[in-house]
C-alpha positions as CSV (number, residue, x, y, z in Angstrom):
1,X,0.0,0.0,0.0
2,X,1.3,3.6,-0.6
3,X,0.6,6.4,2.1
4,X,2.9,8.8,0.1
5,X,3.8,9.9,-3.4
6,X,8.0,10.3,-3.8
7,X,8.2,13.5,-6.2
8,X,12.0,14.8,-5.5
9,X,14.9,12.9,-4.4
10,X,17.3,14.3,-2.3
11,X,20.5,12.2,-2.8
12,X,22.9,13.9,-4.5
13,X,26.6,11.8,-4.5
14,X,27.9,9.1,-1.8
15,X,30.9,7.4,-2.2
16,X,33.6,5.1,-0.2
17,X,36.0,5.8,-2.9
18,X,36.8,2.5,-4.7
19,X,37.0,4.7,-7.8
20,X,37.3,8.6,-8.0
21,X,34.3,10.2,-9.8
22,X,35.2,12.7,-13.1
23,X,32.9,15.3,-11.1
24,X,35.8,16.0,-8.9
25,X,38.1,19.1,-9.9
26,X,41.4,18.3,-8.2
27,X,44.4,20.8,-8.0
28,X,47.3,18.1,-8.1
29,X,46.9,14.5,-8.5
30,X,50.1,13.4,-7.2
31,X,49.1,14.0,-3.8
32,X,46.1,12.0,-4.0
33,X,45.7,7.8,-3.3
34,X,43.1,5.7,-3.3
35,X,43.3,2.6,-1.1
36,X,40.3,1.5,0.6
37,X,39.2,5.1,0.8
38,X,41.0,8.9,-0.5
39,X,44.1,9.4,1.0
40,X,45.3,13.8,0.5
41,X,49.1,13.6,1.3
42,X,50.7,16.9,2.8
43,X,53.0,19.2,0.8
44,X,54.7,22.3,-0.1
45,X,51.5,24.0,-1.3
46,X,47.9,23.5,-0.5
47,X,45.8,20.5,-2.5
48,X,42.2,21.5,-3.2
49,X,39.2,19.0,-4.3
50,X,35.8,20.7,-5.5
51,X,33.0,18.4,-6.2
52,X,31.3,20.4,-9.7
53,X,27.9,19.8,-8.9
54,X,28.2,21.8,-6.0
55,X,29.0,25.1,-7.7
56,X,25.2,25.6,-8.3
57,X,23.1,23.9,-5.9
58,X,22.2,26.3,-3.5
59,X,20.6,23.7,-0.8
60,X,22.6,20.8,0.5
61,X,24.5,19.0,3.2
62,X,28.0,17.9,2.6
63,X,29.4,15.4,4.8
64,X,32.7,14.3,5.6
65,X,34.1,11.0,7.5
66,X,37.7,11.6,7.8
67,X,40.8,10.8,10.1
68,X,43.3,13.8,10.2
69,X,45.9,14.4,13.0
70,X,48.0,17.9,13.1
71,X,50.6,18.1,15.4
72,X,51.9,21.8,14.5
73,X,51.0,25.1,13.8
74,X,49.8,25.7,9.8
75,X,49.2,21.9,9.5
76,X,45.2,22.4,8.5
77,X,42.7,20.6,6.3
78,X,38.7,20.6,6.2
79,X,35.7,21.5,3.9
80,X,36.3,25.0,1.8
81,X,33.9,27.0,0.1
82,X,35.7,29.3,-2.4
83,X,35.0,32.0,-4.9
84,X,38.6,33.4,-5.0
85,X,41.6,34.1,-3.3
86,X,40.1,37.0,-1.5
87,X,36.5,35.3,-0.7
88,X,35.8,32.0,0.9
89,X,34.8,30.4,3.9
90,X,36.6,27.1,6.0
91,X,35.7,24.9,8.1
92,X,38.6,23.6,9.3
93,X,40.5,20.9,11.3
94,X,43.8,22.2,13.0
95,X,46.5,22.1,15.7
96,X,45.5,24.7,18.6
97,X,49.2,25.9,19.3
98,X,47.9,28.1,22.5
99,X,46.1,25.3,24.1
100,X,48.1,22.8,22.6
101,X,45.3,20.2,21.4
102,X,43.9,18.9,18.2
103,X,41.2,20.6,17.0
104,X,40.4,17.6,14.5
105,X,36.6,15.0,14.4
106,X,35.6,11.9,13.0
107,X,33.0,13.9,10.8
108,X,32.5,17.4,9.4
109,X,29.5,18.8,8.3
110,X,28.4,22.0,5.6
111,X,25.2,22.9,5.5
112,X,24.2,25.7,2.4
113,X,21.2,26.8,2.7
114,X,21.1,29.7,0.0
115,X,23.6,32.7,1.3
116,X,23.7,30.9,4.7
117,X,26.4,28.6,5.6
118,X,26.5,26.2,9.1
119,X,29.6,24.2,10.0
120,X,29.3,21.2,12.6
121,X,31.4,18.5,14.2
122,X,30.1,15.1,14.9
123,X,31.7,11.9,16.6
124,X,29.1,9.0,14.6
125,X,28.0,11.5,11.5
126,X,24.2,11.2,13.7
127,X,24.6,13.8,16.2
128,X,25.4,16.8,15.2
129,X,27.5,20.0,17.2
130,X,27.5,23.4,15.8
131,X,30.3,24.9,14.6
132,X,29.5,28.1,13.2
133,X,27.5,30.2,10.6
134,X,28.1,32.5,8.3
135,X,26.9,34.2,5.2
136,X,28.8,34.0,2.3
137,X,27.2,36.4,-0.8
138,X,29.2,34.4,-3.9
139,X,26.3,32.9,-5.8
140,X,28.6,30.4,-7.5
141,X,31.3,29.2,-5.3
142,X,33.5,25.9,-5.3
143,X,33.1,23.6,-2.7
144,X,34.8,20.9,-1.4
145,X,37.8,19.5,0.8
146,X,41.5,21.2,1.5
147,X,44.3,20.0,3.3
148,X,47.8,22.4,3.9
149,X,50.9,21.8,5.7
150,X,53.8,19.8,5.3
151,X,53.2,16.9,7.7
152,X,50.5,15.6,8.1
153,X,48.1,13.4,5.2
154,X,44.6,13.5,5.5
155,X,42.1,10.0,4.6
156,X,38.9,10.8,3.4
157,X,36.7,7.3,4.4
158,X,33.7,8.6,3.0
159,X,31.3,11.7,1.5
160,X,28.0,11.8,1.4
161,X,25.7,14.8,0.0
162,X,22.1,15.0,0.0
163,X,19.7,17.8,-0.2
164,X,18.6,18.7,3.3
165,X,18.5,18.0,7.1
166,X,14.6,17.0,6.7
167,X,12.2,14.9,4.4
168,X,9.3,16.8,3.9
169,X,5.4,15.6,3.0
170,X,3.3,17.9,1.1
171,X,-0.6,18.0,1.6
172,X,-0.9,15.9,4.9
173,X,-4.7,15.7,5.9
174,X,-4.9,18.4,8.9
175,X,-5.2,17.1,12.1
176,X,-4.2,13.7,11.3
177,X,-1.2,11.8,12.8
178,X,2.1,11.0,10.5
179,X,4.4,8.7,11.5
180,X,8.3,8.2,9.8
181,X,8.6,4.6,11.0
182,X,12.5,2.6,10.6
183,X,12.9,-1.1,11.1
184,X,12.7,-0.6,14.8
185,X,9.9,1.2,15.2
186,X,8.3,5.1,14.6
187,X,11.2,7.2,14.6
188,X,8.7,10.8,14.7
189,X,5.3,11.5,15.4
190,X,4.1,14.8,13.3
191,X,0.5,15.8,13.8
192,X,-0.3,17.4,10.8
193,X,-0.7,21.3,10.6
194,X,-4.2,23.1,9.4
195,X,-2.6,25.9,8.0
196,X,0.9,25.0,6.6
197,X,0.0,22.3,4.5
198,X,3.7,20.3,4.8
199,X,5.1,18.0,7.8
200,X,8.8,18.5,7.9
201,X,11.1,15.7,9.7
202,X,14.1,15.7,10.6
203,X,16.5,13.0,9.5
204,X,20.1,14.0,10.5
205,X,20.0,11.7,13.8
206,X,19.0,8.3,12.0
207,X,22.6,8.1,9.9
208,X,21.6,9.8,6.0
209,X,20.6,7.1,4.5
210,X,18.4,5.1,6.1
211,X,15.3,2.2,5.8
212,X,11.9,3.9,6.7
213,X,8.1,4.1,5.7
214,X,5.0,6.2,6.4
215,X,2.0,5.2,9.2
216,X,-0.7,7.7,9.0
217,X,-3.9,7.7,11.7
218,X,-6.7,9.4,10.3
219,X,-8.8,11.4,12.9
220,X,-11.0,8.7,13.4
221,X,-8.2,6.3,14.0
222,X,-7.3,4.3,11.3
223,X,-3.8,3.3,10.6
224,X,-2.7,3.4,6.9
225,X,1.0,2.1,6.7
226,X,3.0,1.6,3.9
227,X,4.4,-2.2,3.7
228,X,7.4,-1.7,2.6
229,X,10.9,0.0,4.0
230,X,12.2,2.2,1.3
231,X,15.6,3.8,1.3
232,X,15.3,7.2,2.3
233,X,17.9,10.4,2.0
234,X,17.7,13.6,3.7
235,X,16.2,16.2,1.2
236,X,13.4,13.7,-0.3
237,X,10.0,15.0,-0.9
238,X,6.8,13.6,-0.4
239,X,3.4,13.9,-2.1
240,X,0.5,12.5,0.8
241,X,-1.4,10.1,-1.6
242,X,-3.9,7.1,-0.2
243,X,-3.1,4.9,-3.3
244,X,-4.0,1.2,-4.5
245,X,-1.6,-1.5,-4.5
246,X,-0.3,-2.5,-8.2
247,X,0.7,-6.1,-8.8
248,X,1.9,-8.4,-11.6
249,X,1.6,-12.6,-12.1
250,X,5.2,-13.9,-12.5
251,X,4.8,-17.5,-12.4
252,X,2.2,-18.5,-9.8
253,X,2.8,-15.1,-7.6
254,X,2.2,-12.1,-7.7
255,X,4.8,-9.5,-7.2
256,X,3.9,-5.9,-5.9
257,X,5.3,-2.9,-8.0
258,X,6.4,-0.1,-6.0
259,X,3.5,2.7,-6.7
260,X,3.7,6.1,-7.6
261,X,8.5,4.9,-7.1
262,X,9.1,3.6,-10.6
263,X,6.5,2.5,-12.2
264,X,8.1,1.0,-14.9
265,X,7.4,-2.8,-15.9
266,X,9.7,-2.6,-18.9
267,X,11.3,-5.4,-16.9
268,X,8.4,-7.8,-17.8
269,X,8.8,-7.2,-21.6
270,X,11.3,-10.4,-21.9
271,X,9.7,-13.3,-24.3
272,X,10.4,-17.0,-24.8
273,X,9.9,-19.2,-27.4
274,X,6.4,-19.5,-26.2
275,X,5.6,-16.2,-26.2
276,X,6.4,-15.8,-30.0
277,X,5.2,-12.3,-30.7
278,X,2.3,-11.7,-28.1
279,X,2.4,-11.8,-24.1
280,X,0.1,-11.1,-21.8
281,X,0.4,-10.5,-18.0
282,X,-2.4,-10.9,-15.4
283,X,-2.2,-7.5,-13.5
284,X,-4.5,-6.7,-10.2
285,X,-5.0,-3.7,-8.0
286,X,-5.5,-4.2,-4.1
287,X,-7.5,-2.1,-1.9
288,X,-5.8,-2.7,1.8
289,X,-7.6,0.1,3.2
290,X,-10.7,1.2,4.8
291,X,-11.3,3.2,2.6
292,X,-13.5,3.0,-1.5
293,X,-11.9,4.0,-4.1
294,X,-13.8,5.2,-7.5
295,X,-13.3,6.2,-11.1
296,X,-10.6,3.6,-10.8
297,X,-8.3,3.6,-14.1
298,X,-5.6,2.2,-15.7
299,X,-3.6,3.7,-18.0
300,X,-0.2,3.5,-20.0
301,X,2.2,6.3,-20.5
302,X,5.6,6.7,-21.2
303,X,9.3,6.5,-19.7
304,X,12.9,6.8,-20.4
305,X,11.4,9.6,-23.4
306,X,10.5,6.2,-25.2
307,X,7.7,7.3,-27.4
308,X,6.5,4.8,-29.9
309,X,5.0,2.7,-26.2
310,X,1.8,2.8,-27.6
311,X,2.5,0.2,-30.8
312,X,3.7,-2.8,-28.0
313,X,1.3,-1.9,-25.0
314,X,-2.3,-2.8,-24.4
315,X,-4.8,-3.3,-21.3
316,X,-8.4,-5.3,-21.3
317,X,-10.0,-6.2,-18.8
318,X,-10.4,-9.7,-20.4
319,X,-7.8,-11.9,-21.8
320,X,-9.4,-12.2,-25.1
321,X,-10.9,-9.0,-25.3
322,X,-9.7,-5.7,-26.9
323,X,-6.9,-4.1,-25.6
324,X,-6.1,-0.6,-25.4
325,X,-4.8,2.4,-24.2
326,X,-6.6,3.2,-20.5
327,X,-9.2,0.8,-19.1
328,X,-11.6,1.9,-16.6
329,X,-12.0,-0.4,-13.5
330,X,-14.8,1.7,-11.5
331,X,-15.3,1.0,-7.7
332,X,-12.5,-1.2,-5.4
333,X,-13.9,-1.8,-2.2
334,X,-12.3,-1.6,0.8
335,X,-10.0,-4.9,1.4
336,X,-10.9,-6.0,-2.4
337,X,-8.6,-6.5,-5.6
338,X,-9.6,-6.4,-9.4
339,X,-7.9,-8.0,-12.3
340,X,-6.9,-6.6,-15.8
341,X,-4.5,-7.6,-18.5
342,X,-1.2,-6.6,-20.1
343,X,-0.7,-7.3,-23.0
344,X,3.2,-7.2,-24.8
345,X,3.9,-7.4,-28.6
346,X,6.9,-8.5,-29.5
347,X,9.5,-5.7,-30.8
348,X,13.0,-7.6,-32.4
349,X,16.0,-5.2,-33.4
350,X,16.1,-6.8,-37.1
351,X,12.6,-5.5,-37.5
352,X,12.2,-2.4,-35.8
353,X,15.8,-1.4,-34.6
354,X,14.2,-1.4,-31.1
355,X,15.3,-3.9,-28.5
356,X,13.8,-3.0,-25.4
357,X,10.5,-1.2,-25.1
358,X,9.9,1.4,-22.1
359,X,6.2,2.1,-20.8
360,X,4.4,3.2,-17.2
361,X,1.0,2.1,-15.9
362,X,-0.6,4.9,-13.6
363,X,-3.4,4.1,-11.8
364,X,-5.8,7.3,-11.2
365,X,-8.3,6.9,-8.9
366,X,-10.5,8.9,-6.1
367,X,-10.8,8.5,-2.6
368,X,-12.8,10.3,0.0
369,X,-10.8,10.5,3.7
């Protein structure tokens, strides 16, 4: 069942660097390693590493596992945001030469939020210390990691950028309850606003990313909760949507597609030899609420910008009936299921010069809460 509609994601890049991604902008590559994570070796001059994508997102949160140790005074490294030589911001790990400790963590944190900049410390990358904020005017700056000195090498375990601090759900029902539940149990409880129609929860805590779902209590207390743990990033945006399950026969089960996620079943368009040029697939929709649904439909549309769908795809509501583009399914009870069919034609590269064959079912349909 589907409580919510995903309409933005918020990951942007993560890596453990096994391989080095082309969208990094590196100042000198002799002073950089990778073995079982990025290893920044010290030198004469200052090394700099700007990740591209950066430059013009003006909402993120850029996160940094790393292991750094300066002993001396000048030895610093950390996350820089530069426009020039005369205009940037730091956040930086160094040797405190008038106290005489290490001013160095397991994890750094940048948050940009338009002109505004926040710098924080963390000992697991889940809880969070504040650093610092400051604004910084440069519409287009570089971002990234730094190290300078002469001693000391920097290793970079891991990065990991997403879009914001929260996951937001647009268009709760007011009044209502939503829940953001992990695999061991409801992580918030949000009662929904009547006036600001979006419920806003914070993620940084739970370790970006992590398994979770959506449990919503209607006023008159019923539980609506999606079935299955999705991964989930901080910066992903929600659409609250009371939806029907979708579901396809493979063999003698049926295997749930993940509504409203990617609702592609270009997966299913494989043939055997006893398919020939024509397969059809036994679809059904399943009501697990408490609630009717009407003006039920089916209907096929496109994906991947494939647009000839409409010459391999049909939908009947009988096997040997006439297919086409949208069927209309009516009323699903509460706790009921209806069937339709799929049905595939063959498309062979000698023929057509097309291989594979892209297509999306949507189900529209109406529900009063």
């Amino acid at each position: 069942m589907s409580v919510v509609t995903k309409i933005k994601s918020g990951f942007i890049y993560e890596s453990s660097f096994d391989t080095l991604s082309t969208e990094w902008e590196i100042s000198d590559l002799s002073r950089i390693q990778l073995n079982d994570g990025l290893h920044i070796f010290s030198g004469g001059c200052p090394v700099y590493m700007y990740f591209n994508r950066l430059t013009n997102e003006k909402q993120f949160v850029f996160d940094v596992k790393n292991t750094y140790n300066p002993t001396k005074e000048g030895e610093i490294g950390g996350i820089i945001v530069y426009a020039d030589e005369e205009n940037f911001i730091a956040l930086e790990e160094y040797f405190d030469v008038e106290k005489g400790i290490t001013n160095t963590y397991p994890w750094l944190r940048l948050v940009r939020d338009y002109n505004v900049y926040s710098g924080y410390w963390s000992n697991d990358g889940k809880h969070w210390e504040l650093v610092g904020t400051h604004n910084f005017g440069e519409l287009s700056p570089k971002v990234g990691i730094f190290l300078d000195g002469n001693d000391e090498d920097m290793f970079i375990e891991y990065i990991r950028i997403f879009r914001s601090p929260y996951i937001t759900v647009y268009n709760p029902p007011p009044r209502s309850t939503l829940q953001l539940v992990g695999r061991d149990g409801v992580l918030k409880s949000m009662i929904c606003p009547v006036h600001y129609p979006k419920v806003a929860f914070p993620v940084s805590s739970y370790g970006v990313p992590f398994d979770g779902k959506f449990r919503w209590q209607s006023e008159e207390g019923h539980y609506v909760e999606t079935e299955y743990l999705r991964n989930l990033w901080g910066g992903d945006e929600f659409k609250f949507q009371i939806s029907l399950d979708l579901y396809y026969q493979e063999g003698e089960e049926f295997k749930l597609v993940e509504a409203n996620e990617e609702e592609f079943l270009g997966h299913i368009n494989s043939f055997n030899e006893d398919d020939m040029y024509k397969r059809k697939i036994l679809m059904k929709v399943k009501n697990p609420h408490h609630y009717q649904f009407y003006n039920v439909s089916i209907e096929v549309g496109p994906y991947k910008d494939f647009k000839d769908y409409s010459k391999y795809v049909g939908l009947s509501l009988d096997e040997d009936g006439e297919f086409s583009q949208k069927i209309d399914l009516g009323i699903v009870n509460p706790f009921s299921e209806e069937y339709f069919w799929l049905e595939l034609s063959r498309a062979t590269e000698v023929d057509t010069g097309i291989n594979e064959v892209y297509f999306s079912l949507k189900v529209n349909s109406n529900v009063d809460l």
